[in-house]
C-alpha positions in Angstrom: 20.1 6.1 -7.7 21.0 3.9 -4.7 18.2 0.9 -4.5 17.6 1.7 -1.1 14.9 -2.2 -0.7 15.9 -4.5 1.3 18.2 -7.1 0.3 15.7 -9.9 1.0 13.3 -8.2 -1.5 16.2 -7.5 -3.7 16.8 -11.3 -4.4 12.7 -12.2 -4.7 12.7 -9.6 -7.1 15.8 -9.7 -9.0 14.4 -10.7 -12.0 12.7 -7.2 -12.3 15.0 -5.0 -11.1 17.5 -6.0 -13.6 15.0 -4.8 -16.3 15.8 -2.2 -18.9 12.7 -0.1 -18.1 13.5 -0.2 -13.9 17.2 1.1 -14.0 15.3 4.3 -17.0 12.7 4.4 -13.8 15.6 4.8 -11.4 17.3 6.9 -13.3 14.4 9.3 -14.1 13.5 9.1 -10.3 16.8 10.5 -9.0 16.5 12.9 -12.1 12.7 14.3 -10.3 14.1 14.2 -6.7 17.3 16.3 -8.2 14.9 18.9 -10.0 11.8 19.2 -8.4 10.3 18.7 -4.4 9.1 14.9 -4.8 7.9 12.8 -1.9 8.4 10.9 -0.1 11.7 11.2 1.3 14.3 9.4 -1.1 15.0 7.2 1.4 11.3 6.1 1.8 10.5 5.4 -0.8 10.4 1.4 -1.0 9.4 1.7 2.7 6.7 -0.5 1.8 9.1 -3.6 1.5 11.3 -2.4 3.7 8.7 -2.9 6.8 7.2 -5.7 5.3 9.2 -8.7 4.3 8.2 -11.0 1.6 8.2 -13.9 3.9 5.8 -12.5 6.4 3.2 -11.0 4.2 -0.7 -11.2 5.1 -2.5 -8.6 3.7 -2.1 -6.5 0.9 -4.0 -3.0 0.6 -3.4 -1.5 -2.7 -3.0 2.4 -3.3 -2.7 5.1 -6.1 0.4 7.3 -5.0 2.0 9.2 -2.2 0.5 11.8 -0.5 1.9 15.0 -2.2 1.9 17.8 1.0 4.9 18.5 2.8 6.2 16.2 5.4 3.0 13.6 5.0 4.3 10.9 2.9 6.0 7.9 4.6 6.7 5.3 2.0 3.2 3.1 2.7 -0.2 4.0 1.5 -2.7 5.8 3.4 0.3 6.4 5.9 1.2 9.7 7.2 3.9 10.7 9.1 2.8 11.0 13.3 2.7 14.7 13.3 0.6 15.1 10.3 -3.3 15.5 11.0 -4.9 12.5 9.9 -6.5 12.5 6.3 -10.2 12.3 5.0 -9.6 8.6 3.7 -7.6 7.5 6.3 -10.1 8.9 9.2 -13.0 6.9 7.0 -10.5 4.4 7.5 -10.6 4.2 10.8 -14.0 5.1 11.3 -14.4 1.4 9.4 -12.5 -0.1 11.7 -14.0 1.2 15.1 -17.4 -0.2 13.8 -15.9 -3.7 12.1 -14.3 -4.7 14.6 -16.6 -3.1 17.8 -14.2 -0.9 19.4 -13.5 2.5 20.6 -10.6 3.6 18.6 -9.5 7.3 18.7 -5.6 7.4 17.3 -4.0 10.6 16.8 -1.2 9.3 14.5 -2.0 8.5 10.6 1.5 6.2 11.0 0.7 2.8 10.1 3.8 1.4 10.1 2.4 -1.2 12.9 0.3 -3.0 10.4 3.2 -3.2 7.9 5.9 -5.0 10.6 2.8 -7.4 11.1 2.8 -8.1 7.6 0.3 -5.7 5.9 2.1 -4.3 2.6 0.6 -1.2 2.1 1.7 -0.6 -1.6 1.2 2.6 -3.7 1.0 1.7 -7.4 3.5 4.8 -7.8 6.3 4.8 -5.2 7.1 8.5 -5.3 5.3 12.0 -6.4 5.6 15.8 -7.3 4.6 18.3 -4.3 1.3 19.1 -4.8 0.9 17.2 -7.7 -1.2 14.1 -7.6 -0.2 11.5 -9.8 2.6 13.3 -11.6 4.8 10.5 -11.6 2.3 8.1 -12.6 4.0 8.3 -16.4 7.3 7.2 -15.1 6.8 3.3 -15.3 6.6 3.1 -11.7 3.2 1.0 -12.6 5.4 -2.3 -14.4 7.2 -2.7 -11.3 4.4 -2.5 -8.8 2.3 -4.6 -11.1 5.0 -7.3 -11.2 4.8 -7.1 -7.6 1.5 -8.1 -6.7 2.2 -11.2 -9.7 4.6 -12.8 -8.0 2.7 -12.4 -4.8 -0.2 -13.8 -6.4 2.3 -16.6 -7.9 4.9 -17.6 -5.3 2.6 -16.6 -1.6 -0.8 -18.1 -0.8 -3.7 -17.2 1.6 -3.0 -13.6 1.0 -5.5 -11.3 2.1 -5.9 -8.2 -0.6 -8.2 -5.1 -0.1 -8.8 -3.3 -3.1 -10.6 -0.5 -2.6 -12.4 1.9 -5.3 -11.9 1.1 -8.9 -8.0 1.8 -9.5 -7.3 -0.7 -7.0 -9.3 -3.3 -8.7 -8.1 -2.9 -12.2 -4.8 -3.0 -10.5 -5.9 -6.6 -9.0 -7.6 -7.9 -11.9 -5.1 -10.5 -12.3 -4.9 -12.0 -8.6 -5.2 -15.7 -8.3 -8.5 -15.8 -6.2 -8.3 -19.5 -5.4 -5.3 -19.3 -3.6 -5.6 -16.0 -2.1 -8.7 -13.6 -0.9 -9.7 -10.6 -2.4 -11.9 -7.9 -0.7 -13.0 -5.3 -3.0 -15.2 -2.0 -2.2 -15.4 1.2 -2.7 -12.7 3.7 -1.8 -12.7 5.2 1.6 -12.3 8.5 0.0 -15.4 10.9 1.5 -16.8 11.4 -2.0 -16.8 7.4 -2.3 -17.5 6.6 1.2 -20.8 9.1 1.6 -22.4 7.6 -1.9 -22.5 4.2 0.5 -19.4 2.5 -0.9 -17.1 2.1 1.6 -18.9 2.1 5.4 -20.2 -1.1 6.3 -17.7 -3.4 4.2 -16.2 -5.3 7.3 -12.7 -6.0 5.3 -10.7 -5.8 9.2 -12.8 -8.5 10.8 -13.3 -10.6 7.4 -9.4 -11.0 7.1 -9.1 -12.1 10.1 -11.4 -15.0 9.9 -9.7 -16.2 7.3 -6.5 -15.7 8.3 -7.6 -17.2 11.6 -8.9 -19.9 9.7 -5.7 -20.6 7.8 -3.9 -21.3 11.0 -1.8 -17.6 10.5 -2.2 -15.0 13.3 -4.3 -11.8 12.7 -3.6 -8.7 12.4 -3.8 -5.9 15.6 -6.1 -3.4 13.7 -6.1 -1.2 16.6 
């Protein structure tokens, strides 16, 4: 499979990707895209990384996998694509945001590929999934490399913002180094999670700015 990540990303991570178990992952990947529908597009897949460099990273909002309908997936988490409607969790989302941060905020694109080229690295613990087939790919080790992602964040940036919403995300976190970096936990913005209470009212937006604000690093345009 051609390692379609940046080359930037390539050399902070070259320690990994030179792993047994990534070139079985890549392997098996191409194998899935060959056989079955998987998305998102091959191509997309480390779009995460590839719109948010290492260097420039702020904010790191952790999710499970892609979304698994046709033509939604775009390579970040919670993204869709501009002409797909926007999701339950992702309208929650920005339902948050309208009230954290005061606005009136009406988008009719799910695409957040703003926030990533700002520096938000919106990273799906699996990279890549079945058609209509939530987690399928969750077995394929795609969980090592992501994992070894956010450690090196947590070990080489600091004054890293990460959201970690719901209980996947967490676990997923456990590990961060909180006295170099801020971590924002809640529930998931998921309707199920976000009308038992869990999610509405948690102010992550505004709260990362302050303290990015406060560490002399520009914010982030939610809107």
């Amino acid at each position: 499979m051609n390692l379609n990540l940046n080359p930037s990303w390539q050399t902070i991570l070259s320690d990994e990707i030179e792993k047994p178990y990534f070139h079985e992952l890549m392997d098996t990947v191409d194998q899935e895209y060959q056989n079955s529908v998987c998305f998102p597009p091959k191509e997309l897949i480390f779009s995460a990384f590839n719109n948010c460099s290492f260097a420039n990273i702020k904010v790191v909002i952790i999710g499970q996998d892609p979304y698994h309908g046709d033509d939604e997936a775009n390579g970040l988490s919670f993204s869709v694509n501009d002409s797909v409607r926007i999701p339950p969790s992702l309208r929650n989302i920005f339902r948050e945001l309208t009230t954290d941060l005061d606005s009136i905020f009406m988008p009719n694109s799910g695409n957040l590929e703003s926030w990533a080229k700002q520096g938000v690295l919106l990273l799906n613990a699996s990279l890549s999934v079945r058609k209509d087939n939530p987690n399928s790919h969750k077995h394929l080790k795609w969980n090592i490399f992501t994992d070894a992602v956010i450690q090196k964040i947590s070990e080489e940036k600091e004054n890293v913002v990460f959201m970690l919403w719901g209980s996947f995300a967490q676990k997923k976190g456990a590990k961060i180094n909180r006295e170099k970096h801020f971590v924002l936990e809640s529930g998931h913005p998921s309707p199920m999670s976000a009308n038992q209470g869990k999610w509405f009212g948690n102010k992550h937006f505004s709260q990362a700015n302050l303290y990015l604000e406060q560490k002399g690093l520009e914010k982030i345009n939610w809107l």
